[in-house]
PyMOL CGO cylinders between C-alpha atoms (Angstrom):
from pymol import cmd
from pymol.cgo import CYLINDER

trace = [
    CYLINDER, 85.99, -43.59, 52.26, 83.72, -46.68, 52.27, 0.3, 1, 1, 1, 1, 1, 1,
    CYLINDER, 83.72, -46.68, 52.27, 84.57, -50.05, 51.29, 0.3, 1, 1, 1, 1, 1, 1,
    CYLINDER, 84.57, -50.05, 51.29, 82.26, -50.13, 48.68, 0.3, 1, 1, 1, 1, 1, 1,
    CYLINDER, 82.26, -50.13, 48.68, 83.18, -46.87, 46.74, 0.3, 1, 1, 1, 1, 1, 1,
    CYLINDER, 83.18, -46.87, 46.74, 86.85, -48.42, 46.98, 0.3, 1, 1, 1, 1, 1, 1,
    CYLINDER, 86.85, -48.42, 46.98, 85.06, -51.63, 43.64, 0.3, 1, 1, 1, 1, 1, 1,
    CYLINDER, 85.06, -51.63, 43.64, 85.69, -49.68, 40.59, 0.3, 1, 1, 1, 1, 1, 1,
    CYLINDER, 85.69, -49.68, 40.59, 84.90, -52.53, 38.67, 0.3, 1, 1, 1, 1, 1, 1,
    CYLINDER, 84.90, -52.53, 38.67, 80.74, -52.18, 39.13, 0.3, 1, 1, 1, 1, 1, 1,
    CYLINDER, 80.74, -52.18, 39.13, 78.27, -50.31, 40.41, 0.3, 1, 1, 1, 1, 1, 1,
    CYLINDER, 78.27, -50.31, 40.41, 75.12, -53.08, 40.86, 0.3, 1, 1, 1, 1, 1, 1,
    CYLINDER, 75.12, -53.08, 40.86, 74.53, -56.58, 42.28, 0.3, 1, 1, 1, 1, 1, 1,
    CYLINDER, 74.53, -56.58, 42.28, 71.58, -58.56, 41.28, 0.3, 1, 1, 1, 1, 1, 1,
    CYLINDER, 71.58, -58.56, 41.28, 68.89, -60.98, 42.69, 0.3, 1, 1, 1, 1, 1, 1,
    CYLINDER, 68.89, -60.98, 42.69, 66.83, -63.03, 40.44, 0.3, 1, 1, 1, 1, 1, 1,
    CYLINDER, 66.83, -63.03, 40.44, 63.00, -63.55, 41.90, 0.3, 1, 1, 1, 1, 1, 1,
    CYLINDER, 63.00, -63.55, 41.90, 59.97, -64.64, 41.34, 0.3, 1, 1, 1, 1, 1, 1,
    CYLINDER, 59.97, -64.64, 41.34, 57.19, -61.47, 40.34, 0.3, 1, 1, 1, 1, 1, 1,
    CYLINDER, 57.19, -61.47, 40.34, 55.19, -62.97, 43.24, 0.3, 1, 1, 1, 1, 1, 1,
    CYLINDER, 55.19, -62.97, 43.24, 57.82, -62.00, 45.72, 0.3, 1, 1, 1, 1, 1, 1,
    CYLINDER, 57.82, -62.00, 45.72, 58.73, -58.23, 44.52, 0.3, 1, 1, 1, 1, 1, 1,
    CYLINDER, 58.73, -58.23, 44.52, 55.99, -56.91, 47.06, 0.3, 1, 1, 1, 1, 1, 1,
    CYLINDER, 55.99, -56.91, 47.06, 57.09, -58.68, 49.92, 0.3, 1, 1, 1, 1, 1, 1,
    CYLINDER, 57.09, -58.68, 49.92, 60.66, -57.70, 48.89, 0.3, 1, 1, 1, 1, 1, 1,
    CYLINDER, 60.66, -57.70, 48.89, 59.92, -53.99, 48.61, 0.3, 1, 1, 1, 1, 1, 1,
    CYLINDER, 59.92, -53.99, 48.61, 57.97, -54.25, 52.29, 0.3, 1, 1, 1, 1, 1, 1,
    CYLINDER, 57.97, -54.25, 52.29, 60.76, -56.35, 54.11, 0.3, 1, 1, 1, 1, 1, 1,
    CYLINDER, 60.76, -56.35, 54.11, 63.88, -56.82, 52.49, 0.3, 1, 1, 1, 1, 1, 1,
    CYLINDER, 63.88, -56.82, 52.49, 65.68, -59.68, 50.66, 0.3, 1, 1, 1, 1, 1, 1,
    CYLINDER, 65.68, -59.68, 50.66, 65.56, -62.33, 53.03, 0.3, 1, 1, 1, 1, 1, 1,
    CYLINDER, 65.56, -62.33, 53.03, 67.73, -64.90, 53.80, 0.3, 1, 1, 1, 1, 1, 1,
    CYLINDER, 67.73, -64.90, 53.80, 66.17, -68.25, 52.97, 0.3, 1, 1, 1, 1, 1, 1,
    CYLINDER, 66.17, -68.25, 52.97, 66.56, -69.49, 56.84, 0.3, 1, 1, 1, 1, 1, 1,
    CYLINDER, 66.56, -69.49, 56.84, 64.33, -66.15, 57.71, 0.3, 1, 1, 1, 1, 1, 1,
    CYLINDER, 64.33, -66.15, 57.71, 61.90, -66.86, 55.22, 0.3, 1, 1, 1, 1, 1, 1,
    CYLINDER, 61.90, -66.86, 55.22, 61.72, -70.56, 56.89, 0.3, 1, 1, 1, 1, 1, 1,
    CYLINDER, 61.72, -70.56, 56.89, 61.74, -69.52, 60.44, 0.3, 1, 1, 1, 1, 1, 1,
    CYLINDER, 61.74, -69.52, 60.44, 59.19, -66.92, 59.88, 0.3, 1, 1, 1, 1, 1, 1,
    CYLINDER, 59.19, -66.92, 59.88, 56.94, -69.32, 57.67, 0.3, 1, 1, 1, 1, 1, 1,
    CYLINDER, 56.94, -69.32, 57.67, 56.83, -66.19, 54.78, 0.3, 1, 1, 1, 1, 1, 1,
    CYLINDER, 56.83, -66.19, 54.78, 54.98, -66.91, 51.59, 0.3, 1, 1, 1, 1, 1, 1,
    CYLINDER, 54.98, -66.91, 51.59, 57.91, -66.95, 49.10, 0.3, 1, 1, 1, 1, 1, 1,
    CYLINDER, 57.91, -66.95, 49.10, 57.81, -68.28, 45.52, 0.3, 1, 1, 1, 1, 1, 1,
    CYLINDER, 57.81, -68.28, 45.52, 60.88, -70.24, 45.64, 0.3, 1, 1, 1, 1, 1, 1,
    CYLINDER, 60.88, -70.24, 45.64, 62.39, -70.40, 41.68, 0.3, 1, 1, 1, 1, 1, 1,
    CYLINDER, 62.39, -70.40, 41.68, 65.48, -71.87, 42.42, 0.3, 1, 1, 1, 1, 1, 1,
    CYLINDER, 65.48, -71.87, 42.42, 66.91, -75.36, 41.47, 0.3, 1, 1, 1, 1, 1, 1,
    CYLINDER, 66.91, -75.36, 41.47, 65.90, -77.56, 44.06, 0.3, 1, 1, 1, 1, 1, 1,
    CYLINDER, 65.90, -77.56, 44.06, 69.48, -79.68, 43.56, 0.3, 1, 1, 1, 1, 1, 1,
    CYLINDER, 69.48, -79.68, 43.56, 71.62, -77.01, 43.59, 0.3, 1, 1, 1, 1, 1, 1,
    CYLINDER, 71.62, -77.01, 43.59, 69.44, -75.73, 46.92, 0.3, 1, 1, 1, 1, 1, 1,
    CYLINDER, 69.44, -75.73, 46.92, 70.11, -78.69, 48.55, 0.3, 1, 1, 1, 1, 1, 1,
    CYLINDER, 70.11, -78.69, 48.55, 73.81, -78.51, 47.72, 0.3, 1, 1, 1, 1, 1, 1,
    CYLINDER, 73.81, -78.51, 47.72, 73.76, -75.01, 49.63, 0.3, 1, 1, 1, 1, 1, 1,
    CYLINDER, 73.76, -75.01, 49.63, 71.89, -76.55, 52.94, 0.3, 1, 1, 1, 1, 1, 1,
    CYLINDER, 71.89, -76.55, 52.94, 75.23, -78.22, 54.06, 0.3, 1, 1, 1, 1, 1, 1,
    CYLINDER, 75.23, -78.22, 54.06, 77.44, -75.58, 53.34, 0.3, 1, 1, 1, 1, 1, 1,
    CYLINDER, 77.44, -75.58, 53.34, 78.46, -73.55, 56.74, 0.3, 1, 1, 1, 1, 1, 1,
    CYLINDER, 78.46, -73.55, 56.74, 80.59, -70.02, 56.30, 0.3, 1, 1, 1, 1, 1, 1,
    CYLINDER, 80.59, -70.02, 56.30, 81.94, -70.70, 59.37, 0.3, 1, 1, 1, 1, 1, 1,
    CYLINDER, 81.94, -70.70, 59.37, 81.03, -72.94, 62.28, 0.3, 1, 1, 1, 1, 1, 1,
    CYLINDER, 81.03, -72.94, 62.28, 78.23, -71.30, 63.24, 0.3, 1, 1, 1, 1, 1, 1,
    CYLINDER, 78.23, -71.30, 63.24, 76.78, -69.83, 60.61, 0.3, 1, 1, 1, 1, 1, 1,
    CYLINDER, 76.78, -69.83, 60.61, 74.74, -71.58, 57.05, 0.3, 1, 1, 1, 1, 1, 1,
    CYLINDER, 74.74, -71.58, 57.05, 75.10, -70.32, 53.83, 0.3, 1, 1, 1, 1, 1, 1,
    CYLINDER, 75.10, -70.32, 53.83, 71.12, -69.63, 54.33, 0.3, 1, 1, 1, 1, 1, 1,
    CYLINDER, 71.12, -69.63, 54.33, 71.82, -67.17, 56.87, 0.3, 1, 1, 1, 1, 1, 1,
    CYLINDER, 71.82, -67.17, 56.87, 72.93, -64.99, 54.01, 0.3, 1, 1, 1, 1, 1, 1,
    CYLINDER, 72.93, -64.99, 54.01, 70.76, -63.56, 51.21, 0.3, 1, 1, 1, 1, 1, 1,
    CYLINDER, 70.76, -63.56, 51.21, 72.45, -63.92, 48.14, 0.3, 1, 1, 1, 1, 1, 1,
    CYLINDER, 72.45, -63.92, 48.14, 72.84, -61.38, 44.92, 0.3, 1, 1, 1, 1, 1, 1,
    CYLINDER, 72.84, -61.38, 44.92, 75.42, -61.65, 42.06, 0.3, 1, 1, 1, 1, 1, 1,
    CYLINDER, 75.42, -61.65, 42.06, 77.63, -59.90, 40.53, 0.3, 1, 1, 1, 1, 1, 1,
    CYLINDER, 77.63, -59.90, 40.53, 76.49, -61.08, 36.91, 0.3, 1, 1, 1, 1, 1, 1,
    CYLINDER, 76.49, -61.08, 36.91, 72.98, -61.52, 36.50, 0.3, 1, 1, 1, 1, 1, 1,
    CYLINDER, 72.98, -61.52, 36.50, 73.41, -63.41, 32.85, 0.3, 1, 1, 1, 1, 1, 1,
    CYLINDER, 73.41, -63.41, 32.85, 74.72, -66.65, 34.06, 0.3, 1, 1, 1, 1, 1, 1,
    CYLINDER, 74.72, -66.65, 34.06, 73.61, -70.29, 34.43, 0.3, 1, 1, 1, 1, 1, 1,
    CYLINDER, 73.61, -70.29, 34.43, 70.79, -69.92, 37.25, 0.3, 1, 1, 1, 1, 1, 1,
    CYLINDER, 70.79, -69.92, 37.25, 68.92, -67.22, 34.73, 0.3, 1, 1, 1, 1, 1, 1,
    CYLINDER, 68.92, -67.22, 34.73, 69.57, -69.37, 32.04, 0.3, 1, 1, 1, 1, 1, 1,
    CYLINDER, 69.57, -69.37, 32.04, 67.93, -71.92, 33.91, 0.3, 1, 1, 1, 1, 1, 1,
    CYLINDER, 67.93, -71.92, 33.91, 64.85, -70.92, 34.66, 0.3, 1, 1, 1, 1, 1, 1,
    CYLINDER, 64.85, -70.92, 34.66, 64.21, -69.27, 31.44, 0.3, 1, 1, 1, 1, 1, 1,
    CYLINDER, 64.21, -69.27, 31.44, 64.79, -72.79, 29.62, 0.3, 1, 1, 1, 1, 1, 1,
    CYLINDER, 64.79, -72.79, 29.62, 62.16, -73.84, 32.52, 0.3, 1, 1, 1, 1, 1, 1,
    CYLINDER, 62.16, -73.84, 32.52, 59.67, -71.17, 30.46, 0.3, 1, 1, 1, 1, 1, 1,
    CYLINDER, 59.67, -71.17, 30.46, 59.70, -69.04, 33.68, 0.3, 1, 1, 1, 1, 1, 1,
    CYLINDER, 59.70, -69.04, 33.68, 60.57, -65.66, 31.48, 0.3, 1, 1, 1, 1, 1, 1,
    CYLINDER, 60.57, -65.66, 31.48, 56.94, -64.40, 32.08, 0.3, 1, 1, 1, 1, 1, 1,
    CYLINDER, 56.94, -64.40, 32.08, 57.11, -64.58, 35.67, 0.3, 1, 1, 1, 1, 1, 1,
    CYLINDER, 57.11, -64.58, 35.67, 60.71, -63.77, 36.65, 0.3, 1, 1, 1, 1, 1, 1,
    CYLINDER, 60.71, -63.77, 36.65, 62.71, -60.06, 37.42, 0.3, 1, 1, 1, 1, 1, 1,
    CYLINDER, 62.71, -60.06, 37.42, 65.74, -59.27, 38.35, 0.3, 1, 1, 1, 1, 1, 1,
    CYLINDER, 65.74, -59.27, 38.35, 66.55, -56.79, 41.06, 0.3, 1, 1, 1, 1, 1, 1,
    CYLINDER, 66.55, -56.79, 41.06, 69.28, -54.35, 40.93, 0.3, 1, 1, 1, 1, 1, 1,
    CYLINDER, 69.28, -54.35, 40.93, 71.23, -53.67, 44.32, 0.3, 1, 1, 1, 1, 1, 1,
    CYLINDER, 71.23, -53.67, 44.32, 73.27, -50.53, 45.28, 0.3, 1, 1, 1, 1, 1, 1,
    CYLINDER, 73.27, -50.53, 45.28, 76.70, -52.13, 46.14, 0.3, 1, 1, 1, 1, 1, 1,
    CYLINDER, 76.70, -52.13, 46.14, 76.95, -49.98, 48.94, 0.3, 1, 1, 1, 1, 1, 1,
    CYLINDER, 76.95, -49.98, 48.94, 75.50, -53.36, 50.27, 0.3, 1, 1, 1, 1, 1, 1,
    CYLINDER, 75.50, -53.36, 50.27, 79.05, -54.15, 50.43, 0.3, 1, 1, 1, 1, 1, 1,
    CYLINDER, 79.05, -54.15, 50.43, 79.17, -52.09, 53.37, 0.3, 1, 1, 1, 1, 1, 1,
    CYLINDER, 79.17, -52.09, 53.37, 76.71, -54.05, 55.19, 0.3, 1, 1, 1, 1, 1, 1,
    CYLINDER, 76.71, -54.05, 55.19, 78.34, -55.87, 58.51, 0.3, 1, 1, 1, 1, 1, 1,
    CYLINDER, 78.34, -55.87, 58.51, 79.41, -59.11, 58.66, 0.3, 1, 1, 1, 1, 1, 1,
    CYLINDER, 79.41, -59.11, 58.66, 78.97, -59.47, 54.21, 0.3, 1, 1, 1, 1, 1, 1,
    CYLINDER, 78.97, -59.47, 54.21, 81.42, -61.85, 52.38, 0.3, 1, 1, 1, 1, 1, 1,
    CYLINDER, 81.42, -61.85, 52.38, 82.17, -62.46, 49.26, 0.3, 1, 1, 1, 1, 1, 1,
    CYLINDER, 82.17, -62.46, 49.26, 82.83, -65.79, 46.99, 0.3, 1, 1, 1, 1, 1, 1,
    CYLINDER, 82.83, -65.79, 46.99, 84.66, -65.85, 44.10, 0.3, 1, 1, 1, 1, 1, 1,
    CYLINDER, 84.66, -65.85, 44.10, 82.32, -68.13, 42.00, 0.3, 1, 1, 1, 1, 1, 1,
    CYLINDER, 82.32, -68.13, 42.00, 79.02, -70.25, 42.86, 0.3, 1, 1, 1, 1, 1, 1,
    CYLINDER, 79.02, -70.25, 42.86, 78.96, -70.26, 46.90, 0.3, 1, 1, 1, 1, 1, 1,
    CYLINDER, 78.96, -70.26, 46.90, 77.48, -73.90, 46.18, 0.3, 1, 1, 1, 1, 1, 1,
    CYLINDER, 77.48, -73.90, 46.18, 80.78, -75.14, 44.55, 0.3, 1, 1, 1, 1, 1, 1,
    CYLINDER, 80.78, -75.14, 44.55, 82.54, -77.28, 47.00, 0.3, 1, 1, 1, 1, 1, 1,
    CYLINDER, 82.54, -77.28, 47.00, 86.14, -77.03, 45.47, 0.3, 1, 1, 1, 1, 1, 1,
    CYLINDER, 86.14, -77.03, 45.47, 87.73, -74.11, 45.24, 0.3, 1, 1, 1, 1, 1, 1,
    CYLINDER, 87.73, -74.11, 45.24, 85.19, -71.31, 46.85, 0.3, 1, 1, 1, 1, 1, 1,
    CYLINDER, 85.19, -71.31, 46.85, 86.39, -68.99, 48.92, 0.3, 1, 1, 1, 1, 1, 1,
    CYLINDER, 86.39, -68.99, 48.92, 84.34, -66.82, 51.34, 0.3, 1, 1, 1, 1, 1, 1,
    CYLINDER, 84.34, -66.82, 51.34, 85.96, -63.30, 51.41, 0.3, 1, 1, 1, 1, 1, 1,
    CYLINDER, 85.96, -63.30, 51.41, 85.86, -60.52, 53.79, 0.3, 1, 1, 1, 1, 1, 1,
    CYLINDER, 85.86, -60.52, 53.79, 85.10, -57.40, 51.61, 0.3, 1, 1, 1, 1, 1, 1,
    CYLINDER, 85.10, -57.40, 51.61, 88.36, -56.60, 52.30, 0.3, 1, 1, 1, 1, 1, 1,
    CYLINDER, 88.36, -56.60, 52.30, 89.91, -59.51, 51.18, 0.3, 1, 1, 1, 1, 1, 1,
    CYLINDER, 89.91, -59.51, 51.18, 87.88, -59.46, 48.34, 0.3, 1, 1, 1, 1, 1, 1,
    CYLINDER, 87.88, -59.46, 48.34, 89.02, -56.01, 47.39, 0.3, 1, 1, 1, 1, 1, 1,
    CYLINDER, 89.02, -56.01, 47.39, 92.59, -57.19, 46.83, 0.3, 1, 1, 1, 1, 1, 1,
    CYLINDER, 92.59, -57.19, 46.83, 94.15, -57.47, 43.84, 0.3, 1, 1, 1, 1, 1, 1,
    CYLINDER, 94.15, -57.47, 43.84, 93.60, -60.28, 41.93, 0.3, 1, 1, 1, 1, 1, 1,
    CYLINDER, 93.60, -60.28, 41.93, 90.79, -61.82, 44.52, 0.3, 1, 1, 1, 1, 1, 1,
    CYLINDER, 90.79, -61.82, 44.52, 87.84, -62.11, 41.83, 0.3, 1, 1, 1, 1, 1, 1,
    CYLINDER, 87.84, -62.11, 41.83, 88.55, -62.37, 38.19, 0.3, 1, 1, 1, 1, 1, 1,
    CYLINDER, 88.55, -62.37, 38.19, 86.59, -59.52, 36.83, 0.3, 1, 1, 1, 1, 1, 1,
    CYLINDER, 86.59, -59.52, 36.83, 87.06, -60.62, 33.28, 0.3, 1, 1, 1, 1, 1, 1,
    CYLINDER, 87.06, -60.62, 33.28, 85.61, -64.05, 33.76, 0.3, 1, 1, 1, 1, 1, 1,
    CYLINDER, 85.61, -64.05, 33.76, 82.73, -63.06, 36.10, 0.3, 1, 1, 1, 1, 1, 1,
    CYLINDER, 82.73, -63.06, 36.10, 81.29, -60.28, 33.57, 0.3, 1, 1, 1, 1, 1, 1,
    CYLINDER, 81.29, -60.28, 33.57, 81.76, -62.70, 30.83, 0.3, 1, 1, 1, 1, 1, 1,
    CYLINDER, 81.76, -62.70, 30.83, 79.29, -62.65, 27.71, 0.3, 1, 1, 1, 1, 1, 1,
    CYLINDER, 79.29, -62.65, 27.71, 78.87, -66.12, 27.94, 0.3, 1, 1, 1, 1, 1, 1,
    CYLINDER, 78.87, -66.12, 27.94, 80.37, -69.36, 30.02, 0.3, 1, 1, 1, 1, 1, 1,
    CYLINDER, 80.37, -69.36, 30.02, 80.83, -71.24, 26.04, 0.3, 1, 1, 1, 1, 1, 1,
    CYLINDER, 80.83, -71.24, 26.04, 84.07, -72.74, 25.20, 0.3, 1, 1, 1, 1, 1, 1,
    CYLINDER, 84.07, -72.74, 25.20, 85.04, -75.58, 23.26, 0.3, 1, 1, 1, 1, 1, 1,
    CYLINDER, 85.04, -75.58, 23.26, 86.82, -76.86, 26.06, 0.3, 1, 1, 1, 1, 1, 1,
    CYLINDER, 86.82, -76.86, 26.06, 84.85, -78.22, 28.80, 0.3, 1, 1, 1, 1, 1, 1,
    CYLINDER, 84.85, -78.22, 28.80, 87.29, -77.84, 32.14, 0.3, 1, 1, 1, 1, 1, 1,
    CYLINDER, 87.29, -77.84, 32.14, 86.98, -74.12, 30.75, 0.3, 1, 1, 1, 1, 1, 1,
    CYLINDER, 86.98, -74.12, 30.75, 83.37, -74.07, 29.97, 0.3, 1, 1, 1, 1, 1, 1,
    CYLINDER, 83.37, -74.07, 29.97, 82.64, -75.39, 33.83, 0.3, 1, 1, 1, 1, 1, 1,
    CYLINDER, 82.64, -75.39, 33.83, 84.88, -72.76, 35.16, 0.3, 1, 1, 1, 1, 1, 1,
    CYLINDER, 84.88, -72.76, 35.16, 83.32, -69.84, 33.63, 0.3, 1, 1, 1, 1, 1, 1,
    CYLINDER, 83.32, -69.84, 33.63, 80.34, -71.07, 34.35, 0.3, 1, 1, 1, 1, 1, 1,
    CYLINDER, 80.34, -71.07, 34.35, 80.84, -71.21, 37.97, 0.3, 1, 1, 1, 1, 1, 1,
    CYLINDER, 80.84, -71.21, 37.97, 83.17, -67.71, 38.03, 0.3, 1, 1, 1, 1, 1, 1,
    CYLINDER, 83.17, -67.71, 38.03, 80.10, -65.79, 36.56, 0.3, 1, 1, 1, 1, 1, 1,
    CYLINDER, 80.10, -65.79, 36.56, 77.64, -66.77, 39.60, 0.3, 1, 1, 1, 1, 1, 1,
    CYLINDER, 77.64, -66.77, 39.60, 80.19, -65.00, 41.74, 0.3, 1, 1, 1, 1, 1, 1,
    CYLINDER, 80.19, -65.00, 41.74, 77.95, -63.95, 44.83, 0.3, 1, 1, 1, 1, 1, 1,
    CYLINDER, 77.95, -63.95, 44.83, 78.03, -61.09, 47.74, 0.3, 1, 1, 1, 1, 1, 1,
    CYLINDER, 78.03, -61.09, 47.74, 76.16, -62.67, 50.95, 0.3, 1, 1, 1, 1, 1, 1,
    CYLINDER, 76.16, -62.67, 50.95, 74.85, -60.50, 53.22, 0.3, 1, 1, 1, 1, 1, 1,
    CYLINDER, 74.85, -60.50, 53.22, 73.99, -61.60, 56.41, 0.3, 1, 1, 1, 1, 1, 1,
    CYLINDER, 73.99, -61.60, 56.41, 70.16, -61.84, 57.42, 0.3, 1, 1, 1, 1, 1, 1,
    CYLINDER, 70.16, -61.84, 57.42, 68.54, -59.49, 54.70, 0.3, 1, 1, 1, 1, 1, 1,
    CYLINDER, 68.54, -59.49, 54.70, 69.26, -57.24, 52.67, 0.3, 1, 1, 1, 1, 1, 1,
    CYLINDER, 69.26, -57.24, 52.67, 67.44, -54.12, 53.78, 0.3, 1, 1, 1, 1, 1, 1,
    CYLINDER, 67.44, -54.12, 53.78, 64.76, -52.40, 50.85, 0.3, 1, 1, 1, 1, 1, 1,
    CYLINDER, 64.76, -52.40, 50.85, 66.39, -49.27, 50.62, 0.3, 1, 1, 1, 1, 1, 1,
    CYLINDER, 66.39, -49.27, 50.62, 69.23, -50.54, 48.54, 0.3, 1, 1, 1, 1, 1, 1,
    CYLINDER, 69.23, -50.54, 48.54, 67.21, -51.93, 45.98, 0.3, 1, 1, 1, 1, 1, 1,
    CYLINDER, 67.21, -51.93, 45.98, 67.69, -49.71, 43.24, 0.3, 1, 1, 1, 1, 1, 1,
    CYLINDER, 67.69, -49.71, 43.24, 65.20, -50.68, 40.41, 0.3, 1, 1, 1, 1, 1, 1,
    CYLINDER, 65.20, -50.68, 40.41, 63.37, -53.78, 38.46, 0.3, 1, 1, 1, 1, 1, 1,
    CYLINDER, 63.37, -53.78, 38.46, 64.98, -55.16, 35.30, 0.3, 1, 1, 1, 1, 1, 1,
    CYLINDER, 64.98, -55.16, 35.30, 62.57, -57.09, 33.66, 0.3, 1, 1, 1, 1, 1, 1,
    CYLINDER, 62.57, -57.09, 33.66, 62.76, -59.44, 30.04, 0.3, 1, 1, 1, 1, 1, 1,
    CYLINDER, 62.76, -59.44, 30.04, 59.67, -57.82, 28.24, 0.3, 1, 1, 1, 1, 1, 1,
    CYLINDER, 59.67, -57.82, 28.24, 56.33, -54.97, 28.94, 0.3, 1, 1, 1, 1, 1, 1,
    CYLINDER, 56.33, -54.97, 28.94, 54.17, -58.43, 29.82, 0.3, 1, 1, 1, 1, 1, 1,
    CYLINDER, 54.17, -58.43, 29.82, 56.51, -58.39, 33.08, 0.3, 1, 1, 1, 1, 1, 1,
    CYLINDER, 56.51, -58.39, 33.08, 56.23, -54.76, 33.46, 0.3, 1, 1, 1, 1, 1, 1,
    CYLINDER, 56.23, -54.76, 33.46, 52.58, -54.35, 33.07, 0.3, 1, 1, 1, 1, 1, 1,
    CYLINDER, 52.58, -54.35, 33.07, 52.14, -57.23, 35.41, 0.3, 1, 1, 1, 1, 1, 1,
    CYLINDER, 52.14, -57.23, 35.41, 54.29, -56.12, 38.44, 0.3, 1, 1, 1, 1, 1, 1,
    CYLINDER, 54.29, -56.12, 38.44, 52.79, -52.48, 38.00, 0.3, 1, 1, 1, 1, 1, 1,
    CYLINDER, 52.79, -52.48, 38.00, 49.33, -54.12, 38.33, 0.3, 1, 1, 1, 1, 1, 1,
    CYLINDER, 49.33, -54.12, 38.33, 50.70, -55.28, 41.84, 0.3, 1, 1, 1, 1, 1, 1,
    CYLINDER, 50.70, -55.28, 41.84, 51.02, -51.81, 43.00, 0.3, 1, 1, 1, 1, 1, 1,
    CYLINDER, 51.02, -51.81, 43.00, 54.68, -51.76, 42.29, 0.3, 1, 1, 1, 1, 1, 1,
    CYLINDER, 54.68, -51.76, 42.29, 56.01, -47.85, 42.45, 0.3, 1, 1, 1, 1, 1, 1,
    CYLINDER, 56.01, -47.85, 42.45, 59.40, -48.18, 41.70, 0.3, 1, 1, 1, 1, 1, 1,
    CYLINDER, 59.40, -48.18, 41.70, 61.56, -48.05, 38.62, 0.3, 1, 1, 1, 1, 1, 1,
    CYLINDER, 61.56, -48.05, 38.62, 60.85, -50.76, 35.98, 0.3, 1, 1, 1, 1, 1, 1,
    CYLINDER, 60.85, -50.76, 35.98, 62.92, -51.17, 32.74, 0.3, 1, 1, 1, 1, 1, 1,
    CYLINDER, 62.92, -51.17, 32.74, 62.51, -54.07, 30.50, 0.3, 1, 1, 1, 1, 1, 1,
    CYLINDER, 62.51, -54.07, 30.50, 65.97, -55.34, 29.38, 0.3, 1, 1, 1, 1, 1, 1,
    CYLINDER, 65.97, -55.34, 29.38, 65.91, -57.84, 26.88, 0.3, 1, 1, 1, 1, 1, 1,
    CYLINDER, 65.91, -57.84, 26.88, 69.70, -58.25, 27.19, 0.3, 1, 1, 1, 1, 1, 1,
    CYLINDER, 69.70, -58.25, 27.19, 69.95, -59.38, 30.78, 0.3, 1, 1, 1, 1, 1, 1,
    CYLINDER, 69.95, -59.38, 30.78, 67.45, -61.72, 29.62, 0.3, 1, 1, 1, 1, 1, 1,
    CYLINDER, 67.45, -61.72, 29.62, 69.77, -63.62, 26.63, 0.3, 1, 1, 1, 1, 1, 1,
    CYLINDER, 69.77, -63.62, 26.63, 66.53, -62.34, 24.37, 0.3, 1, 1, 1, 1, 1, 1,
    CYLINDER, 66.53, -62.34, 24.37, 67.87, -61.87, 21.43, 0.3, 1, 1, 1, 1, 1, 1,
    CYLINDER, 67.87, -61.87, 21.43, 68.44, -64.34, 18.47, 0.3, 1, 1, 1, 1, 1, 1,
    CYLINDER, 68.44, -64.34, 18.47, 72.03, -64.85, 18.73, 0.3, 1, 1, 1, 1, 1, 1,
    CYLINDER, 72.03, -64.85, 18.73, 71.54, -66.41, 22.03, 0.3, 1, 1, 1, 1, 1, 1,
    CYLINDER, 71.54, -66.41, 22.03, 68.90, -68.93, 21.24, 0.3, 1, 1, 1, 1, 1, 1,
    CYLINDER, 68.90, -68.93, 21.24, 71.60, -72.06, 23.13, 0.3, 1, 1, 1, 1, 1, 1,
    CYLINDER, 71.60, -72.06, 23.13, 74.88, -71.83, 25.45, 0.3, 1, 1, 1, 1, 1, 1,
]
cmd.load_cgo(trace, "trace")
């Protein structure tokens, strides 16, 4: 039995992207962001340049950057999505949906909230992170982060950008399909040439008008 079919608790990860880079992704893989560097790859980078620079100066070990590890999460509605749709990117974003057999994948870890939170993070062997009680399931797959309390509010927050890192790339064969927030999306990765399963999901996106602030 594989590590991976051992997680009950889901059967996806997720990686938010630019439209741009969905080709490139289907051709070569998820890339690490220090592969995408070193290789000088065209990559639409989407990501908050603050938190970005947070995640430069974080090492796993001595050795080895966070950027040596391509990211996805376990939630795909939390605070970076939110983000960049309040940044009016929701025409020009997807989300990717990864076979967790990625979790099988040598030298992968796992964190048990935002990788680029300096206090309490830990990076997880799958193994480790397979033991009871190692991620909070019920806060990471959380509707929302709100609560009227703020210390609470920050730590949901930061439990539902839970992350799996997998060392180098993450290989195209375990992408599984395209979520995307609406049929402009759709109709505009298709024009690329994309051939594989699109589905428009307007609640991975917070569209809907019960979700109009966090």
């Amino acid at each position: 039995m594989t590590i991976s079919s051992q997680f009950r608790e889901f059967d996806y990860l997720y990686n938010i992207t630019s439209i741009n880079n969905v080709m490139s992704i289907l051709q070569n893989g998820l890339l690490c962001k220090n592969m995408i560097l070193n290789q000088s790859m065209k990559f639409n980078d989407i990501s908050n340049s603050s938190v970005q620079n947070r995640r430069n100066n974080i090492y796993i070990d001595d050795q080895l950057q966070l950027h040596d590890f391509a990211n996805v999460y376990f939630n795909p509605r939390n605070a970076m999505l939110y983000y960049l749709i309040r940044q009016d990117l929701i025409n020009e974003i997807c989300i990717l949906q990864i076979k967790k057999t990625i979790l099988d994948l040598p030298h992968t870890i796992v964190t048990n909230q935002n990788a680029a939170v300096a206090i309490g993070t830990r990076f997880m062997t799958v193994e480790e992170a397979h033991k009871p009680g190692a991620l909070n399931y019920d806060n990471i797959y959380r509707y929302s982060w709100y609560s009227q309390d703020p210390l609470e509010k920050d730590k949901f927050k930061k439990q539902m950008m839970a992350e799996v890192l997998v060392y180098n790339k993450i290989p195209p064969e375990y992408i599984a399909c395209i979520n995307v927030p609406n049929q402009k999306v759709y109709d505009a990765l298709k024009s690329m040439g994309v051939e594989m399963k699109i589905f428009v999901n307007e609640y991975l996106f917070f569209n809907s008008k019960e979700e109009s602030s966090q």
